[in-house]
C-alpha positions in Angstrom: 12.8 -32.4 -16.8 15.1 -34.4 -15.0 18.4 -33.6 -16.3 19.3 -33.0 -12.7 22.0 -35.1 -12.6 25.3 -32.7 -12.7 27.2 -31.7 -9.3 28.1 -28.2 -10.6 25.6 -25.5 -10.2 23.7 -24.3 -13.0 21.6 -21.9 -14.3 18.9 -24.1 -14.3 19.4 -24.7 -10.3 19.3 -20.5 -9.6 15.9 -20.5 -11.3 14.9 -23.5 -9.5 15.5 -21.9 -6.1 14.2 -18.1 -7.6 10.9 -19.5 -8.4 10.8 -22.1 -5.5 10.2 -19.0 -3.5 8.7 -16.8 -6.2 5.7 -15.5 -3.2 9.2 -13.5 -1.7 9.5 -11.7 -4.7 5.7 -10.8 -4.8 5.4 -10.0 -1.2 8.9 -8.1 -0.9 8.6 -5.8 -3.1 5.2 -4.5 -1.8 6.1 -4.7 1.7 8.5 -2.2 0.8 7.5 -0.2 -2.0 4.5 0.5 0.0 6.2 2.5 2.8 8.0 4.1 0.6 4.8 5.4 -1.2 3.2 5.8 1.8 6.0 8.1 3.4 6.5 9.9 -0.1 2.9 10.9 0.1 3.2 12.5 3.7 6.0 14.4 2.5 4.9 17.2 1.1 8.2 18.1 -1.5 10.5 21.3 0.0 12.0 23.8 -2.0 15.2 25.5 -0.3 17.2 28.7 -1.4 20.4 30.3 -0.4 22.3 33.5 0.3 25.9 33.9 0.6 27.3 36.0 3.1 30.4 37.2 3.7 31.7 37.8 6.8 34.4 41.4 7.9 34.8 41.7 11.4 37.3 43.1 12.8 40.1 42.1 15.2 43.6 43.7 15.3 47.1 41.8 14.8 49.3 42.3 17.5 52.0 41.7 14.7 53.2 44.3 12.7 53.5 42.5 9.7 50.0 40.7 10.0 48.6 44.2 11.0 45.0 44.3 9.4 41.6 42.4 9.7 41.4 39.0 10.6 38.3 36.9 10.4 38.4 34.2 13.0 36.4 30.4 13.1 34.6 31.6 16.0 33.3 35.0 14.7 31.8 32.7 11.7 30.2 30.2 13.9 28.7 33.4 15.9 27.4 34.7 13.0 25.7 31.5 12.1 23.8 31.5 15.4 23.1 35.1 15.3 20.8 34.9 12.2 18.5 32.6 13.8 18.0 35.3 16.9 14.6 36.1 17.8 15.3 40.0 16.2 16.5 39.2 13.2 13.2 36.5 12.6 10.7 39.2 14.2 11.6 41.6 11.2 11.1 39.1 9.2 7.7 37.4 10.1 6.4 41.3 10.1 8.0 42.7 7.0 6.3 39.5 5.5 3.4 39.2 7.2 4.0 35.3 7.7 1.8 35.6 10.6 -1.3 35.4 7.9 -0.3 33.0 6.3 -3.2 30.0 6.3 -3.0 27.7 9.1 -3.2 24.6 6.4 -0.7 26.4 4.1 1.5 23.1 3.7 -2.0 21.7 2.0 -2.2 23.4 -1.3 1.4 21.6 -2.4 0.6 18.3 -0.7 -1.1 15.3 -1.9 -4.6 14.2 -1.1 -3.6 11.9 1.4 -1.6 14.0 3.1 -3.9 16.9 2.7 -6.8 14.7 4.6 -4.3 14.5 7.4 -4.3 18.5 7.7 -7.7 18.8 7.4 -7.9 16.0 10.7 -5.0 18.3 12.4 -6.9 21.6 11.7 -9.9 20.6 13.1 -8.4 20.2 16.6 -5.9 23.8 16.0 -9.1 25.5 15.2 -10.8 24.0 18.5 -7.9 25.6 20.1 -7.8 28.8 18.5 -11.9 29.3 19.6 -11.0 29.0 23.1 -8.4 32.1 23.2 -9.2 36.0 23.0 -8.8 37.8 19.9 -4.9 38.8 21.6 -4.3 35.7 22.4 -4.9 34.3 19.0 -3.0 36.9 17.5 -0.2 36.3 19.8 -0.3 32.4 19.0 -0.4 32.5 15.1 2.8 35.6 15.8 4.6 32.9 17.2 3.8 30.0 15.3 5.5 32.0 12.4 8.3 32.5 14.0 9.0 29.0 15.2 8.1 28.0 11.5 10.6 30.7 10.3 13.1 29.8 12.8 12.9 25.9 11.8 13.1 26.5 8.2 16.5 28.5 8.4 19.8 26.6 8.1 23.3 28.8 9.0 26.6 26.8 7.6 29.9 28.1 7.7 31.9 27.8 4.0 35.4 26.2 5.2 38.7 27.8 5.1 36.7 30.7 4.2 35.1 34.1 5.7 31.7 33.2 3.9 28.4 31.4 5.4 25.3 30.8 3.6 21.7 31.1 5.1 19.4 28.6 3.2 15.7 28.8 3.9 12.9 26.0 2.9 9.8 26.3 1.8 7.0 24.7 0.2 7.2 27.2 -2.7 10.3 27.9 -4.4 9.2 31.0 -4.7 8.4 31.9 -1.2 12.1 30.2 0.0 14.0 32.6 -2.1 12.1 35.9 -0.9 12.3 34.4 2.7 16.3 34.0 2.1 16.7 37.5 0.9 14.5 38.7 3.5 16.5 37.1 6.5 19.7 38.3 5.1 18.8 41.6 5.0 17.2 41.5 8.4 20.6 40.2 9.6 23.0 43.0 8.3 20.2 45.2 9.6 20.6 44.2 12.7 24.3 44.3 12.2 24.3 47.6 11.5 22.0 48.4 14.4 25.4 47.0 16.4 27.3 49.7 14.9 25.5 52.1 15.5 24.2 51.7 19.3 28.6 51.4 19.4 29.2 54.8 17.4 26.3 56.4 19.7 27.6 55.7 23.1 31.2 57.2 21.9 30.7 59.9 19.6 26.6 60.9 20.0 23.3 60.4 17.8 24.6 62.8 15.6 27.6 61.9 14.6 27.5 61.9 10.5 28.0 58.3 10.6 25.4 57.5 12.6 23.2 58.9 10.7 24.1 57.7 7.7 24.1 54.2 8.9 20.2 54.9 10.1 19.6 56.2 6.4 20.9 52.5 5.3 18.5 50.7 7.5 15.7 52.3 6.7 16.4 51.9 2.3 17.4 48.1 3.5 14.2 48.0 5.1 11.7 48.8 2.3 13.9 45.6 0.6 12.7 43.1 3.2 10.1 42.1 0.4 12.8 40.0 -1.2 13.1 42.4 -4.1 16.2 41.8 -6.1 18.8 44.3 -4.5 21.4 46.0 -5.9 24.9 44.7 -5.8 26.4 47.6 -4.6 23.5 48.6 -1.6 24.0 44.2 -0.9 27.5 45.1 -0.7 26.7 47.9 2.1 28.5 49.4 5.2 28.0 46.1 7.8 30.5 44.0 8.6 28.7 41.2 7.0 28.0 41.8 3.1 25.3 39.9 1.0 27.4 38.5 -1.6 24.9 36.6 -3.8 21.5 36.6 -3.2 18.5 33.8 -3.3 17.2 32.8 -6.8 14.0 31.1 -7.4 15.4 28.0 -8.6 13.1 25.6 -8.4 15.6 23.0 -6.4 13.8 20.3 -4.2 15.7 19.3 -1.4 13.1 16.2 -1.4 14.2 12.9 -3.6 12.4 12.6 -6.9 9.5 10.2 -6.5 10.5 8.5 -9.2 14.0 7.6 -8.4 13.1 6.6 -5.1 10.8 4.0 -6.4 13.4 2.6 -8.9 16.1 2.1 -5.9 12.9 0.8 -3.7 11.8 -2.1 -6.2 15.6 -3.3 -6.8 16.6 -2.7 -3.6 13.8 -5.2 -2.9 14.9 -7.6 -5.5 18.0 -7.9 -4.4 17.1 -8.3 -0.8 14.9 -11.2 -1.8 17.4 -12.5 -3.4 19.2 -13.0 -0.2 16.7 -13.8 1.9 15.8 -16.6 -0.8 19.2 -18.3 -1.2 19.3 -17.8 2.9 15.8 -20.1 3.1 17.6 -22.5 0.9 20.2 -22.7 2.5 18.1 -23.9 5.4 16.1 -26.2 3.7 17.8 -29.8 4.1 15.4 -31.3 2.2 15.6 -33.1 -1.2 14.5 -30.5 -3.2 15.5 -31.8 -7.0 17.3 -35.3 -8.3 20.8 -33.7 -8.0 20.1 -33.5 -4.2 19.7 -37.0 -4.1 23.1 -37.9 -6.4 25.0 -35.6 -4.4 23.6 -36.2 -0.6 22.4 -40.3 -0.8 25.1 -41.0 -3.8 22.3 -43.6 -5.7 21.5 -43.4 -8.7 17.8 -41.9 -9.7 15.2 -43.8 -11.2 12.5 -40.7 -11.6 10.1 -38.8 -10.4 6.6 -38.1 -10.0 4.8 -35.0 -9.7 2.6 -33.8 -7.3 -0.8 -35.6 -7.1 -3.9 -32.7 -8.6 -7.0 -33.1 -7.7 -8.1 -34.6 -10.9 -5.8 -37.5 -11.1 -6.5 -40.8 -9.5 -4.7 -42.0 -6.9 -4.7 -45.3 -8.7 -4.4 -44.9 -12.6 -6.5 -47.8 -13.9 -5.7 -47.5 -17.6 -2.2 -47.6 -18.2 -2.5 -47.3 -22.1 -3.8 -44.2 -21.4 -0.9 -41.4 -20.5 -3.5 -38.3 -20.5 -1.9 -36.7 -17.2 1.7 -35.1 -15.9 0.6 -38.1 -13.4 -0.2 -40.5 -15.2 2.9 -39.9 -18.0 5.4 -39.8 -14.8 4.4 -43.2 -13.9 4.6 -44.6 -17.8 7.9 -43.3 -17.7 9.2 -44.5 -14.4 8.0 -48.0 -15.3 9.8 -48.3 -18.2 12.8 -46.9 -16.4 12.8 -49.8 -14.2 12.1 -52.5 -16.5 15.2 -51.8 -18.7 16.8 -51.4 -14.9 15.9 -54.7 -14.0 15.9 -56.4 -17.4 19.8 -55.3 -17.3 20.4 -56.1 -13.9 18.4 -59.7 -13.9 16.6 -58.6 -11.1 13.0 -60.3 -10.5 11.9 -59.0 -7.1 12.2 -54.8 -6.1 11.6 -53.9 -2.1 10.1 -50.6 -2.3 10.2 -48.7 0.9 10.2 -45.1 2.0 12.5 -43.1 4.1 10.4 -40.9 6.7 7.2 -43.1 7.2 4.9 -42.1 3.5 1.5 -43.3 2.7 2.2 -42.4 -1.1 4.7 -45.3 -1.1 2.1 -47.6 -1.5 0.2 -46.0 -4.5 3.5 -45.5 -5.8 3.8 -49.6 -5.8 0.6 -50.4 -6.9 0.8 -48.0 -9.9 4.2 -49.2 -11.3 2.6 -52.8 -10.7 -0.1 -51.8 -13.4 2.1 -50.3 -15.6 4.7 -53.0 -15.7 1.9 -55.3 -16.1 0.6 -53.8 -19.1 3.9 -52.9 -20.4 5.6 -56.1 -20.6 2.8 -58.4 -20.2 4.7 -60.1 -17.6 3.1 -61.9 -14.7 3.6 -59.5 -12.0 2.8 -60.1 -8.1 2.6 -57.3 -5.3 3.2 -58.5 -1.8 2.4 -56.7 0.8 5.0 -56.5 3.5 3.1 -53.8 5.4 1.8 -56.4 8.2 1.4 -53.7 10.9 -0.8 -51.6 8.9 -1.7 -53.1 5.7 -2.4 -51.1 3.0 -2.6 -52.4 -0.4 -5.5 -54.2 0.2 -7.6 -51.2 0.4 -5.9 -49.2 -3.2 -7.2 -52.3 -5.1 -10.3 -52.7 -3.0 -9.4 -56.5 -1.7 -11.9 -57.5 1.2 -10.6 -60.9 1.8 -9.0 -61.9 4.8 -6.4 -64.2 4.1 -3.1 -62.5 3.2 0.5 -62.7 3.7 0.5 -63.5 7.4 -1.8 -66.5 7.0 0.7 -68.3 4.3 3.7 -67.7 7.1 1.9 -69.2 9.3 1.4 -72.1 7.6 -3.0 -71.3 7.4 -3.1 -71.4 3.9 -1.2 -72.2 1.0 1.1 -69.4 -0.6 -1.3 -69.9 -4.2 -4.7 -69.9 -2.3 -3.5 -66.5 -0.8 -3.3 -64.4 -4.3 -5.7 -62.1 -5.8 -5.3 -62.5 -9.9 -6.9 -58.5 -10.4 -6.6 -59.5 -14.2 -4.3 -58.1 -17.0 -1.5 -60.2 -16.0 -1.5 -58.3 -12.0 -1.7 -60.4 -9.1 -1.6 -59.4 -5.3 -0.9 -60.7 -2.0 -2.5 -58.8 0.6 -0.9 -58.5 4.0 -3.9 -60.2 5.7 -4.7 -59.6 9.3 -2.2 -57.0 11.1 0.5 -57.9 13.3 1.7 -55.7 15.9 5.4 -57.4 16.0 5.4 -58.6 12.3 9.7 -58.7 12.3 9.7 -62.6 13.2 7.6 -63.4 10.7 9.1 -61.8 8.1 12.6 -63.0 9.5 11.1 -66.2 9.3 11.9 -69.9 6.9 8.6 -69.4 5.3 9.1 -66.0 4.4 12.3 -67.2 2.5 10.1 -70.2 0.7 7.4 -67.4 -0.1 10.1 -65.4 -1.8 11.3 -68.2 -3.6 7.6 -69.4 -5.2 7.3 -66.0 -6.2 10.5 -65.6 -7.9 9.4 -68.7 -9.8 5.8 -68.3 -10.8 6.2 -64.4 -11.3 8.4 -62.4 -13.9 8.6 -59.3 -11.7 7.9 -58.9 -8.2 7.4 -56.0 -6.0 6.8 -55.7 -2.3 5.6 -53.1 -0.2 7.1 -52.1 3.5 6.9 -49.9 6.0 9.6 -47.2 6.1 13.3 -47.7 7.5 13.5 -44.4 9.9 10.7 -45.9 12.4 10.8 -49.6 11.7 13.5 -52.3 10.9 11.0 -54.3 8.7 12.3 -53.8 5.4 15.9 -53.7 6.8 15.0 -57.5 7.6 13.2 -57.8 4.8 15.8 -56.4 2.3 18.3 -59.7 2.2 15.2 -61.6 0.3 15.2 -59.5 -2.1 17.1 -58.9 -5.7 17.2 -54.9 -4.5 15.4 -52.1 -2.7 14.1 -48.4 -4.5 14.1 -45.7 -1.9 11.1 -43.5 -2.4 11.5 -40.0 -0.8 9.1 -36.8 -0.8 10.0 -34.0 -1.9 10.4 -31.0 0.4 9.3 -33.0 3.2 12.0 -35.6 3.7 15.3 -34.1 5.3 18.6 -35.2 3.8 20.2 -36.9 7.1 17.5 -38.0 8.0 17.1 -40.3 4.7 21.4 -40.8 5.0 20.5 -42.2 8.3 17.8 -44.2 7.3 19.5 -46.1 4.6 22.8 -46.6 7.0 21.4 -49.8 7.9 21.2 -50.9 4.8 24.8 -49.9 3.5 26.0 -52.1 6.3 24.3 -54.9 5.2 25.6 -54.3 2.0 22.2 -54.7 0.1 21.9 -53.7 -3.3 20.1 -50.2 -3.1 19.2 -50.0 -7.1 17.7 -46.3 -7.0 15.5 -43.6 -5.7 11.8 -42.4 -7.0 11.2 -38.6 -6.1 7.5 -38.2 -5.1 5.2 -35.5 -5.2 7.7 -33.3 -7.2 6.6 -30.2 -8.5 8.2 -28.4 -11.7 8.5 -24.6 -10.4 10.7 -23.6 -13.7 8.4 -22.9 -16.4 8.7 -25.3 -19.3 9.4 -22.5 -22.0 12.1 -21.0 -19.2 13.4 -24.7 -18.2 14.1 -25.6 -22.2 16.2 -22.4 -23.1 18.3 -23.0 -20.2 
């Protein structure tokens, strides 16, 4: 899987950043399908129905030839108010009796969770209604209905027209369509009662037209029921005329559930989507091998995955290629034998960019491997004098080391530990808290040169180049340097920067290992793409 190699962007490298933050697409699409669900549930669904009205008031054209009626904006928008006015709702609320109506009415269309809510709410209304008087209460639930009437009524003006509507909601479809017919009725009711408290004062009570106006009201009135009316008694004498009445459609104004879910969960999606490609953009880590051809520009020599629990940090059989682990570093060592092979290269520097205490497993493993693999004599020096470390992977307790042959204690042979199948080491030996003369030193030079001679392949261990100048120094002894970096932890300038010192010493940089890389494409996914 590491055919990361291309500069263009492909499929592959879309997955690789989808499922790098996979947990976004888990935790988005709850964080915001739950609110949704939880909102849907505290909304009980509201039916609404509608009458239209049409509106013929009266104003005379001073204009001979526009003599006639003329409906104006204003007259409209005065109507529109007027339906809401306390008279027109009173009607209403007693024709209906929506002053019985149960306190938790809303509950028998909501759902449970909403419904427990009521039942919390009308424990503290009934608490209320204990402490008033029999009048009180009475007067109280009165006006509760009306402010519940008056809320659920919505007056809008048709434009370029002389029509309005009056739309009432309700939890019951039902109940919204008798309410509608109900408040228009009340309203050309109380229309009419305009006319006629006009005709009164000029022509008398008994005027024939008076009374036959008050005849109207009172057969309107028995409709206030929300019986279907007749087209011609909708039509009527007021100056505003019922045009179509309310139907029990059915409608919700409410979204469908359903529907509001699907645009929820992609509306999510694509949200983490951005917010995915937006943490990616941030990262400046190396996150796959193309990141290292395109931001370092050297070539890649492989990777290896992420340590589990089960694999050894030091894989003592290398015949045996049982593990992602162990397999990585079969591969990687066989990578750079043909590498150095091609190259006649004999001795590899093998450093780290940000400071890495990997790096040394990293050498000692590909020292076993090679070992095994070519059955060449291969020695691992470690360079590490200010904190030596390969001593303690291969479990050396001796004392004499690297920094005993440079200074002249012991010989360069008497310092080696032959660990068998063809591996040999040379441990740092005491630390040294300024180790860069030595290192810098003649006898470092005439140790390089031995082992060049009595060892095939030769691989040195060194501290890392962002905090120390050791293997900088260190570098011009040998045939080339590997760069090992960590994936996801190592930032990309920060490994351009470390390596500048190197490029201006124009020393042969021969690769990069990516550690601790995990595979978030799955395999079956990876190979069809």
């Amino acid at each position: 899987m590491d055919a990361y190699t291309s500069k263009e962007t492909t499929l592959r490298d879309f997955l690789r950043v989808i499922f790098t933050h996979k947990i976004v697409f888990v935790i988005l699409p709850i964080a915001i399908i739950a609110p949704v669900f939880v909102s849907l549930e505290f909304k009980t669904p509201v039916y609404q129905s509608q009458v239209k009205m049409l509106v013929r008031g009266a104003k005379e054209s001073e204009v001979d030839y526009y003599k006639g009626i003329i409906v104006s904006r204003n007259l409209i928008l005065d109507h529109t108010e007027l339906v809401k006015s306390r008279l027109v709702i009173e009607r209403v609320v007693k024709a209906l009796r929506l002053y019985e109506r149960p306190v938790d009415y809303e509950k028998q269309y909501a759902s449970r969770l909403k419904a427990a809510l009521i039942d919390y709410r009308l424990k503290n209304f009934n608490l209320r209604l204990k402490e008033m008087t029999p009048e009180q209460k009475q007067a109280f639930l009165f006006n509760s209905a009306m402010g519940k009437l008056g809320g659920s009524i919505v007056a809008m003006p048709l434009r370029d027209t002389s029509l309005f509507t009056i739309t009432v909601r309700d939890f019951s479809p039902v109940a919204a369509s008798v309410i509608a017919n109900a408040v228009s009725r009340s309203y050309v009711i109380f229309d009419l009662e305009q006319q006629i408290a006009e005709l009164q004062l000029k022509y008398g009570e008994r005027h024939s037209t008076v009374i036959q106006l008050k005849n109207y009201i009172e057969k309107l009135k028995k409709t206030l029921d929300g019986s279907p009316l007749h087209a011609i008694e909708a039509i009527g004498p007021a100056s505003v005329k019922i045009i179509e009445q309310a139907q029990s459609s059915g409608q919700t104004k409410s979204f469908q559930r359903n529907i509001l879910f699907i645009f929820a969960f992609f509306a999510s999606i694509l949200f983490g989507v951005i917010l995915t490609f937006g943490f990616e953009y941030l990262d400046t880590t190396f996150r796959s091998p193309k990141d290292v051809k395109t931001f370092l520009n050297i070539p890649f020599l492989g990777s290896i995955p992420k340590r589990k629990s089960k694999d050894k940090l030091l894989i003592g059989d290398a015949n045996s290629a049982t593990t992602n682990y162990s397999r990585a570093y079969q591969n990687l060592s066989d990578q750079i034998y043909i590498l150095m092979k091609d190259k006649n290269l004999k001795s590899l520097l093998i450093t780290d960019a940000e400071g890495s205490e990997v790096t040394t497993a990293v050498i000692a493993n590909l020292g076993v491997y090679l070992a095994h693999k070519t059955g060449y004599r291969v020695l691992i020096i470690d360079a590490n004098l200010r904190n030596p470390s390969v001593s303690k992977i291969f479990s050396i307790f001796v004392s004499p080391g690297l920094v005993n042959v440079l200074e002249e204690k012991i010989p360069f042979e008497d310092a080696i530990q032959n660990l068998g199948s063809h591996l040999h080491v040379l441990p740092a030996g005491e630390a040294v808290s300024n180790p860069v003369i030595l290192l810098d030193s003649s006898m470092m030079s005439n140790v390089m040169r031995k082992a060049k001679e009595q060892y095939e392949i030769v691989l040195i261990n060194c501290l890392d180049l962002k905090n120390f100048t050791d293997a900088v120094v260190f570098s011009s002894l040998t045939d080339g340097t590997v760069l090992v970096i960590n994936q996801g932890e190592v930032k990309q300038r920060v490994a351009k920067s470390a390596i500048a010192p190197l490029e201006q010493k124009k020393i042969n940089i021969v690769g990069v290992i990516l550690n601790n890389r995990t595979y978030v494409v799955p395999k079956i996914i990876y190979d069809l793409t």
